[in-house]
DOKEBA-242530 format. One record per residue (C-alpha): x, y, z; residue number from 1; residue in one letter. Coordinates in Angstrom, 1 decimal. Layout:
! residues N
X,Y,Z,NUM,A
...
END
This chain:
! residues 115
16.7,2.1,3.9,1,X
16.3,-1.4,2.5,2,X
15.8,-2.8,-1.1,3,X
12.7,-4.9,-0.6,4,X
9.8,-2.9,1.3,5,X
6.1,-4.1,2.1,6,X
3.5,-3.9,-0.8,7,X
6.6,-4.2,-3.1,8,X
5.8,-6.5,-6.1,9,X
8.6,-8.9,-6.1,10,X
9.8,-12.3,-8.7,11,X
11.1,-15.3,-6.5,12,X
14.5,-16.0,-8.2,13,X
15.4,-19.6,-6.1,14,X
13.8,-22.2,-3.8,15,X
10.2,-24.1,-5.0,16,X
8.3,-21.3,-5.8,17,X
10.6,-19.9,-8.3,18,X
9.6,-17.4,-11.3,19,X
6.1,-16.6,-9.0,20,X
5.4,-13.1,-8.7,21,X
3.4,-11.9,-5.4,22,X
2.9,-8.8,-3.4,23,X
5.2,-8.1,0.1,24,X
3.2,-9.0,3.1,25,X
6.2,-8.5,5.7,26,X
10.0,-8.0,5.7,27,X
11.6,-8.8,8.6,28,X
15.1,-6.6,8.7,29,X
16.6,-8.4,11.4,30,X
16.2,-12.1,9.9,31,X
16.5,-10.7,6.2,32,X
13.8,-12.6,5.4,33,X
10.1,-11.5,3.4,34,X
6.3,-13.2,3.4,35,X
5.7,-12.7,-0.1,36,X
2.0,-13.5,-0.8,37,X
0.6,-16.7,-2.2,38,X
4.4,-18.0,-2.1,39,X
6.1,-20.9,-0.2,40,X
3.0,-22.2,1.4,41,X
3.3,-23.8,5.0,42,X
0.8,-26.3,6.1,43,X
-0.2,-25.6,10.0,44,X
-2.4,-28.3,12.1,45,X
-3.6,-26.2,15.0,46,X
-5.9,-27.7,17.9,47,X
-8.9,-26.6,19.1,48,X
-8.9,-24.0,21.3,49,X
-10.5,-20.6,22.7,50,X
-9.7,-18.6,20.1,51,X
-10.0,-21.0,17.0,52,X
-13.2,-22.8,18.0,53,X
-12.6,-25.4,14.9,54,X
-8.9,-26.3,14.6,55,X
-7.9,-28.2,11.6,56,X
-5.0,-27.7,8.9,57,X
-4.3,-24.3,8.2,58,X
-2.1,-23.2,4.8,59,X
-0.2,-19.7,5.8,60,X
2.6,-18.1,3.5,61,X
6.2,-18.8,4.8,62,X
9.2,-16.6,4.9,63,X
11.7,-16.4,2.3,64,X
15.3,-14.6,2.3,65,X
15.5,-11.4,1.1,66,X
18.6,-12.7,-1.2,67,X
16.0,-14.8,-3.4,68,X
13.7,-12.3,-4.3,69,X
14.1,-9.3,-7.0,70,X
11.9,-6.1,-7.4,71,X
9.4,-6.0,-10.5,72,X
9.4,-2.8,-12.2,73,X
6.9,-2.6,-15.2,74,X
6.8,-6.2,-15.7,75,X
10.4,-6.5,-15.7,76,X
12.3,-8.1,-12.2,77,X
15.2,-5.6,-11.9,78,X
17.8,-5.0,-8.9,79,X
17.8,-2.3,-6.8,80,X
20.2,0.9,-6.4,81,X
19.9,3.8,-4.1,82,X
20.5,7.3,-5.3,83,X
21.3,10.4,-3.0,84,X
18.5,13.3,-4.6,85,X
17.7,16.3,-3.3,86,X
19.0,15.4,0.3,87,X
17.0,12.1,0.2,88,X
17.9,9.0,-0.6,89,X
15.4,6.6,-3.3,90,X
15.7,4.0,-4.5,91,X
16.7,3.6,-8.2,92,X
15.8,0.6,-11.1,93,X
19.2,-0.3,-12.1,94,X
17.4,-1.9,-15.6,95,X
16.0,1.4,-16.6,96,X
17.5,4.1,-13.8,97,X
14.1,5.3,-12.7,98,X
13.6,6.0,-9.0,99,X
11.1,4.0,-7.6,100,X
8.9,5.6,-4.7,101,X
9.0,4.9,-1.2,102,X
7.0,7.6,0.5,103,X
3.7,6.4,2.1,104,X
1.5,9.2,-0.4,105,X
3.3,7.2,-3.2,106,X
2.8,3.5,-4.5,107,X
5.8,1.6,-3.5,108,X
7.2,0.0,-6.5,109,X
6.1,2.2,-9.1,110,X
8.4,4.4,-11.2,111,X
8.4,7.7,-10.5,112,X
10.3,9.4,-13.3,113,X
13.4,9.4,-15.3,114,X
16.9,10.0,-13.1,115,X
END
């Protein structure tokens, strides 16, 4: 189980875009590395071709490591804990000790109770 999972709302803590909130797009485990949405913005010139009829400049989000970004909980960016319960393991706030949910019927990122 990771600390940062997709649709996660997450606080860039270093690089150019830092204090920016955004939404998870991707994590990529192997590279420890996130797209965060609206964040690091790359600037693409692509040609003409078959499948893009018009080409031009192109702004797509870039990756960022994993180690610069923190969890928002409630408003507040927080870091991340994992707690065994029930069997299972979830992920806990460590500011306020609430689990977070990471089931796919559940929001990810939003509390779902006190410990």
């Amino acid at each position: 189980m990771h600390k940062i999972k997709r649709d996660d709302m997450v606080k860039i803590i270093s690089g150019k875009d830092k204090g920016k909130t955004g939404k998870v797009l991707k994590v990529d485990t192997k590279k420890n590395r996130v797209i965060v949405e609206g964040c690091n913005m790359i600037t693409k010139h692509t040609k003409p071709s078959m499948a893009n009829q018009n080409g031009g400049i192109v702004n797509t989000e870039g990756t960022i490591d994993i180690s610069n970004v923190m969890l928002v909980v409630d408003g507040q960016a927080t870091r991340v804990g994992f707690e065994v319960k029930d069997g299972k393991k979830v992920r806990v706030a460590k500011k306020t000790g609430k689990h977070i949910c990471n089931w796919k019927g559940g929001k990810h990122g939003k509390i779902k109770g006190n410990v």
